[in-house]
C-alpha positions as CSV (number, residue, x, y, z in Angstrom):
1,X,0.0,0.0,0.0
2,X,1.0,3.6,-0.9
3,X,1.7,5.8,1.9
4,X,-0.3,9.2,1.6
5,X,1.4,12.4,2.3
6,X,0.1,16.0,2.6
7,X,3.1,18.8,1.9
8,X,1.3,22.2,3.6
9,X,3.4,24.7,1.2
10,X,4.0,22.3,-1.1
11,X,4.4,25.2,-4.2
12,X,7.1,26.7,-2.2
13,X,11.4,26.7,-2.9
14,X,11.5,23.1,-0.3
15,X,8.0,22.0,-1.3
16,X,8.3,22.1,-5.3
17,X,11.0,20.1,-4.4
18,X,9.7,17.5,-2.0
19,X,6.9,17.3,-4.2
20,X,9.1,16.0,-7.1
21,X,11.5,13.6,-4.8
22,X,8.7,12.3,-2.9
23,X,6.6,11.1,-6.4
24,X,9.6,9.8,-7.6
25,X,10.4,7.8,-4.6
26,X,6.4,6.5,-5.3
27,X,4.2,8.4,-3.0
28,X,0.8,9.7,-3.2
29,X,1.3,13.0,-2.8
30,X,-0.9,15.7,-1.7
31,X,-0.2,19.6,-1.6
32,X,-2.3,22.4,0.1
33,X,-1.0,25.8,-1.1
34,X,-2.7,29.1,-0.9
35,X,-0.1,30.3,-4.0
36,X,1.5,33.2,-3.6
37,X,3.3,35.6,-6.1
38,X,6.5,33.4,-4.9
39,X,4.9,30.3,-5.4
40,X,5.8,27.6,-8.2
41,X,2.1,27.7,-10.6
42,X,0.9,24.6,-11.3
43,X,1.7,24.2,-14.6
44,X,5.1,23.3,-13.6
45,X,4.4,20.9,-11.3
46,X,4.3,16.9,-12.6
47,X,1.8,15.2,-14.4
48,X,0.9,12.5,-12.0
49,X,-1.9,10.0,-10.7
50,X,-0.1,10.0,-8.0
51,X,-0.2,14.2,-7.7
52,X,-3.2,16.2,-5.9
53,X,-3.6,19.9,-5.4
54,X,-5.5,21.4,-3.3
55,X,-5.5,25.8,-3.3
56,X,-6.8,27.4,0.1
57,X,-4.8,28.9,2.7
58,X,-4.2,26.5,5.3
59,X,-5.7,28.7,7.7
60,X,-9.4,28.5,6.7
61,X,-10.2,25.7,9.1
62,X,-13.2,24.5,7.6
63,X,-11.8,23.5,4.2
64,X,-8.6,22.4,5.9
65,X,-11.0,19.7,8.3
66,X,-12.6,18.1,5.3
67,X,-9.4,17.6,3.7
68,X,-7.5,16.5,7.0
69,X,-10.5,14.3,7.2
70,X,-8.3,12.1,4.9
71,X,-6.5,11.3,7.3
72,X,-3.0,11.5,5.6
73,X,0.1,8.9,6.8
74,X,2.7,12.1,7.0
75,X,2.1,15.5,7.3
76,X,5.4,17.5,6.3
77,X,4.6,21.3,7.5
78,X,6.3,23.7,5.0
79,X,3.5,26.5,4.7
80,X,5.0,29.6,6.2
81,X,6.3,33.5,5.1
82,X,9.7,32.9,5.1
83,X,12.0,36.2,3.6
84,X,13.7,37.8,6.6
85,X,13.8,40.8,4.2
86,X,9.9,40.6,4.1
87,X,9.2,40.7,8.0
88,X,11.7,42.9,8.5
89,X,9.2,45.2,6.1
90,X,5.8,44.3,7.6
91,X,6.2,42.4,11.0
92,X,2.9,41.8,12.0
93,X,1.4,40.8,9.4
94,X,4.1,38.2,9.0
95,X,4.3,37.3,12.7
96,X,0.3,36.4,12.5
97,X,0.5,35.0,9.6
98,X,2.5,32.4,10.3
99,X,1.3,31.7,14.1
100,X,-2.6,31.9,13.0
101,X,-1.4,29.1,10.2
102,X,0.3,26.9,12.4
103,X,-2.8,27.3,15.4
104,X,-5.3,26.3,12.6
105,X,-3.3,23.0,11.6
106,X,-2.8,21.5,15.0
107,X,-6.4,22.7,16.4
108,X,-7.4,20.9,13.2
109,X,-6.0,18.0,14.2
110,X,-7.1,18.0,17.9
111,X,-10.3,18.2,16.7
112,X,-10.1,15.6,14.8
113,X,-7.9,13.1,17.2
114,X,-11.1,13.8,19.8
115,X,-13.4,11.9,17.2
116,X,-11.1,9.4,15.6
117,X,-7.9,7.9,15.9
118,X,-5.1,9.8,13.7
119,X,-2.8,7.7,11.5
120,X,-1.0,11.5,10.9
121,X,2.5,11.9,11.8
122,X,3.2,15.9,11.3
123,X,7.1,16.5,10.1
124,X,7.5,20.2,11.3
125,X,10.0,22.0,9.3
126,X,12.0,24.9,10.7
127,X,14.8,26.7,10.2
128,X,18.8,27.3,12.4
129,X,17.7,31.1,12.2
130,X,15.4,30.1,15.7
131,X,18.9,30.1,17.7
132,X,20.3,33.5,16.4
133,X,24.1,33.7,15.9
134,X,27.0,32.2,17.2
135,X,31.0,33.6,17.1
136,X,32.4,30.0,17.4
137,X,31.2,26.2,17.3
138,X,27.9,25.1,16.4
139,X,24.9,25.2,17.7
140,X,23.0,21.8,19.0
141,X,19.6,21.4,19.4
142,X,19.4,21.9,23.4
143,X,20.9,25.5,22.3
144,X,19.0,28.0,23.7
145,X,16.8,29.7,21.0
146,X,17.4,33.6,20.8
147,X,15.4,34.9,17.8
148,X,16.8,38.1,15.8
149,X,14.2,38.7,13.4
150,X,10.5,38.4,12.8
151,X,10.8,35.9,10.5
152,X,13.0,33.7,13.0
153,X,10.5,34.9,16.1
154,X,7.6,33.5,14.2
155,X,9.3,30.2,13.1
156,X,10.1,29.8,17.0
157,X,6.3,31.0,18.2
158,X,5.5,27.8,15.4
159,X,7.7,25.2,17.0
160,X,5.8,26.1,20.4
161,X,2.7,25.3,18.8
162,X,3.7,22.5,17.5
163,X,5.5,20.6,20.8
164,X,3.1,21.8,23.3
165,X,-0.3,19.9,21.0
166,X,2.2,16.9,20.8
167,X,2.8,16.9,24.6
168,X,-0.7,17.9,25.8
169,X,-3.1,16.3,22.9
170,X,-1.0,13.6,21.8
171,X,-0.4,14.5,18.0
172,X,2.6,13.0,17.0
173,X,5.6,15.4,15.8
174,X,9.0,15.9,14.5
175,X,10.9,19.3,14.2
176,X,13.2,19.2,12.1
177,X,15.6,22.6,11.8
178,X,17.2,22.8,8.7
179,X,19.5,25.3,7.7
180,X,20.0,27.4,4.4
181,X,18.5,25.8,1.3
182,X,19.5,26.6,-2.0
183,X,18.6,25.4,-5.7
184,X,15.9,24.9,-8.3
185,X,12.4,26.8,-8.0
186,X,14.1,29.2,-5.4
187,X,12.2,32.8,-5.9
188,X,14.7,35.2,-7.1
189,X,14.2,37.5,-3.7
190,X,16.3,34.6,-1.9
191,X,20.4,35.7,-2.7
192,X,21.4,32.8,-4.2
193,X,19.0,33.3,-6.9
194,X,19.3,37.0,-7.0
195,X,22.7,36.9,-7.1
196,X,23.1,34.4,-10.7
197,X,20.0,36.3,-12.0
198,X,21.9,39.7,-11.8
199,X,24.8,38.0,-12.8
200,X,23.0,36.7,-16.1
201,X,21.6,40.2,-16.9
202,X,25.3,41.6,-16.2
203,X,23.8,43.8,-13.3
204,X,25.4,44.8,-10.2
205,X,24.8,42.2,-7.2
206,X,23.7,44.0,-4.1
207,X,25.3,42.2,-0.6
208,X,25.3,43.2,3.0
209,X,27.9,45.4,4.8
210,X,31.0,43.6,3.6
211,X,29.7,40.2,2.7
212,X,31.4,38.6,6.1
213,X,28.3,36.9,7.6
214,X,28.4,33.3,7.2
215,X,26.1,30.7,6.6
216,X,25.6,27.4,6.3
217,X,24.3,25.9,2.8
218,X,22.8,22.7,2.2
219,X,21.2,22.0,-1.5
220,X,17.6,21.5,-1.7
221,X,17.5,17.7,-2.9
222,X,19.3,16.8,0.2
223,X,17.0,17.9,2.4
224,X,15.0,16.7,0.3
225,X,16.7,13.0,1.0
226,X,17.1,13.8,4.9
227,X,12.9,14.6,5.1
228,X,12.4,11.2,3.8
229,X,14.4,9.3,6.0
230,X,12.1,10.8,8.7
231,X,9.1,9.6,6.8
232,X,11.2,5.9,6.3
233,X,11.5,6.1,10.3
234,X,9.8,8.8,11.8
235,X,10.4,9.4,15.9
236,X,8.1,11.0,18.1
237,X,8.7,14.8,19.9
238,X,12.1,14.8,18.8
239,X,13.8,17.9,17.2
240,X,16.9,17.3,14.8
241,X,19.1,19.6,13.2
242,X,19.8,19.1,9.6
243,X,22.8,21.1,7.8
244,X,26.2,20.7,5.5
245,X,28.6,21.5,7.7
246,X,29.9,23.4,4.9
247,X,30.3,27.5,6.2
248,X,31.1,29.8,3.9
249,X,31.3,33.9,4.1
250,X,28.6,35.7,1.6
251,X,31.5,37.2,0.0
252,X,33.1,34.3,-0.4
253,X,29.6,32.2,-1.8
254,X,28.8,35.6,-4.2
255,X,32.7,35.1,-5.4
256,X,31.7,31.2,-5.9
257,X,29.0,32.5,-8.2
258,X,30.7,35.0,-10.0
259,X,33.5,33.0,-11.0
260,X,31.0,30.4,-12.4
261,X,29.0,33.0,-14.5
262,X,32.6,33.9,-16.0
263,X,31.8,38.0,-13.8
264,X,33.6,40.1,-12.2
265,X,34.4,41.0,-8.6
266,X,33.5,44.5,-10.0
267,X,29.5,44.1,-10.4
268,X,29.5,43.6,-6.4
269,X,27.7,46.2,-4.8
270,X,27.9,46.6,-1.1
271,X,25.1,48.0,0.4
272,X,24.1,49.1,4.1
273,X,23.5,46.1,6.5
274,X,19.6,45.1,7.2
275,X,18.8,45.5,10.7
276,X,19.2,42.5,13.4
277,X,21.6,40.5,10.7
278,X,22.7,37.4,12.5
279,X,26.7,36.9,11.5
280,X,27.0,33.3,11.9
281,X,25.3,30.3,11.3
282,X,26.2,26.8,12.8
283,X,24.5,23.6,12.9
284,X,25.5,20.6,14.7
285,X,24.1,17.4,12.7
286,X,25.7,14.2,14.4
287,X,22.3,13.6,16.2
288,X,20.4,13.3,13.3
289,X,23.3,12.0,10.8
290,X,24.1,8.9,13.5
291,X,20.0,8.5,13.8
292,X,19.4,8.1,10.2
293,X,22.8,7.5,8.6
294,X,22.4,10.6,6.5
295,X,24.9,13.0,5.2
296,X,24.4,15.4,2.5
297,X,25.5,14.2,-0.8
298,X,26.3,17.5,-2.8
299,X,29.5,19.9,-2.3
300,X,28.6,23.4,-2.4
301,X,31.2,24.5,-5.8
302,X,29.1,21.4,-7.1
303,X,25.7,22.5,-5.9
304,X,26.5,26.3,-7.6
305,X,27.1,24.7,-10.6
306,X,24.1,22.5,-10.6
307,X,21.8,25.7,-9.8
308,X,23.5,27.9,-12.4
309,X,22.6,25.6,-15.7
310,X,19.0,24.7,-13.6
311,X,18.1,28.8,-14.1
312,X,19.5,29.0,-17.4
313,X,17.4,25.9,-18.8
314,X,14.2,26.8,-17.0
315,X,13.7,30.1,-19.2
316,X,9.7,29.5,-19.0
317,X,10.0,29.2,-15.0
318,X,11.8,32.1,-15.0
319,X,9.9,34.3,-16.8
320,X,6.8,33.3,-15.1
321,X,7.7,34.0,-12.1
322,X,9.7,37.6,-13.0
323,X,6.1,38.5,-14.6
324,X,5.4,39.2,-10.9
325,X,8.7,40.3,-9.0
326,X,9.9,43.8,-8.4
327,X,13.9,43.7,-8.4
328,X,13.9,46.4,-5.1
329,X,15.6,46.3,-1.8
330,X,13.5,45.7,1.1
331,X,14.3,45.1,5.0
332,X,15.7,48.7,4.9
333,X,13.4,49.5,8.2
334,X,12.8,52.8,6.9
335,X,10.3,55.0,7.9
């Protein structure tokens, strides 16, 4: 028998993704996405029995009941705003947003668990950004979590949610933080994107103070791999941190780019810091990597290159999804 999985954000960067590894691995695969002007459309997504689609915001409880009614094997929780840039811009909204999203699923569930028993395991995704920064070493997942941006504060506020329904009404969940993703279908506000997109159009590349922040990259079909080990063996109110180990400067990572797109250092062009700008990045993985004998498979020079001919093949993608972007700075926190 199949296993039935619902992706909540499923038209997202991760959840185009995961909808494409988790069909190919032989799922039924459902996705609930309100689609956003960030989203992947349809259209792009695979022609497949095994493929459903479902568009309402996850929010509107009554249409998410009837389809939770379905009583899914796996939840994997993607739905969520998720540009720091973005909340820095308009932090409510972004902050309720995301909590009200996350209360509706797991009061969905309760409500349900009350009048039948759920099959639904609920993979929660979040992200490293929930423990801030850190000068040296690596962060594990007793850490203590110190958000520096709405975005981060929300993610937190969601994991909350999340263990305290598990604990108190029994749902069973996995949090999984994962840290930076990068690859096909990523929106071209991300800087990964943003930055080989200028660098096709020979524009100048707009980064941070001086480009000396660090993070951690991990490419999107890995954690792509690293999810589906949790659905292979799933383990209840656990939290696992998922990352590369592979820490490189922005500077350095923009460089990376550059020298792939045959640029020059020249069409960098620093620009003021955004506000609350967490330096460093570090995950420590041996928890998860010794649970589910999982490392990442793809080198970051490897992954760049991989990306790089994936934007310059998709041109139809691309110019879909340009159709609704505006190329502009935000998280400036100015009045």
């Amino acid at each position: 028998m199949k296993k039935s999985v619902l992706i909540t954000g499923g038209s997202g960067f991760i959840g185009t993704n995961l909808v494409n590894h988790l069909i190919n691995k032989g799922y039924i695969v459902h996705n609930v996405d309100k689609i956003s002007d960030v989203s992947t459309p349809e259209k792009f997504k695979p022609q497949s029995k095994n493929y459903f689609f479902y568009k309402f915001d996850i929010s509107n409880k009554l249409k998410l009941n009837k389809l939770l009614k379905k009583n899914f094997h796996f939840i994997i929780h993607l739905a969520a705003e998720s540009h720091v840039d973005r909340s820095i811009d308009g932090p409510l909204k972004f902050y309720l947003n995301n909590v009200k999203s996350n209360l509706a699923l797991y009061e969905t569930l309760r409500n349900l668990n009350k009048k039948t028993k759920l099959l639904t395991k609920v993979i929660h995704i979040s992200t490293d950004e929930v423990y801030g920064s850190i000068k040296k070493g690596s962060f594990k997942e007793n850490s203590m979590v110190y958000t520096s941006s709405p975005y981060s504060s929300s993610k937190a506020s969601s994991e909350s949610i999340a263990q305290s329904y598990s604990e108190t009404f029994n749902i069973n969940v996995c949090i999984l933080r994962i840290t930076n993703n990068y690859g096909p279908y990523q929106h071209p506000e991300k800087f990964i994107p943003k930055s080989i997109l200028r660098g096709f159009d020979k524009k100048k590349i707009p980064l941070y103070g001086r480009g000396e922040n660090i993070r951690e990259w991990i490419y999107v079909e890995d954690t792509c791999e690293a999810i589906h080990k949790v659905i292979k063996k799933f383990t209840n109110q656990t939290i696992y941190n998922i990352g590369s180990n592979e820490r490189i400067s922005n500077l350095k990572t923009l460089k990376i780019i550059l020298n792939n797109l045959a640029s020059p250092y020249k069409n960098i062009l620093f620009v003021k810091d955004r506000p609350g700008h967490d330096f460093r990045y570090a995950l420590n993985s041996r928890k998860f990597k010794n649970k589910f004998k999982w490392k990442n498979k793809t080198k970051f020079t490897k992954g760049i290159v991989k990306t790089i001919k994936w934007y310059n093949k998709n041109y139809d993608w691309l110019q879909t999804i340009r159709k609704k972007y505006k190329d502009i700075r935000l998280g400036k926190n100015e009045v």
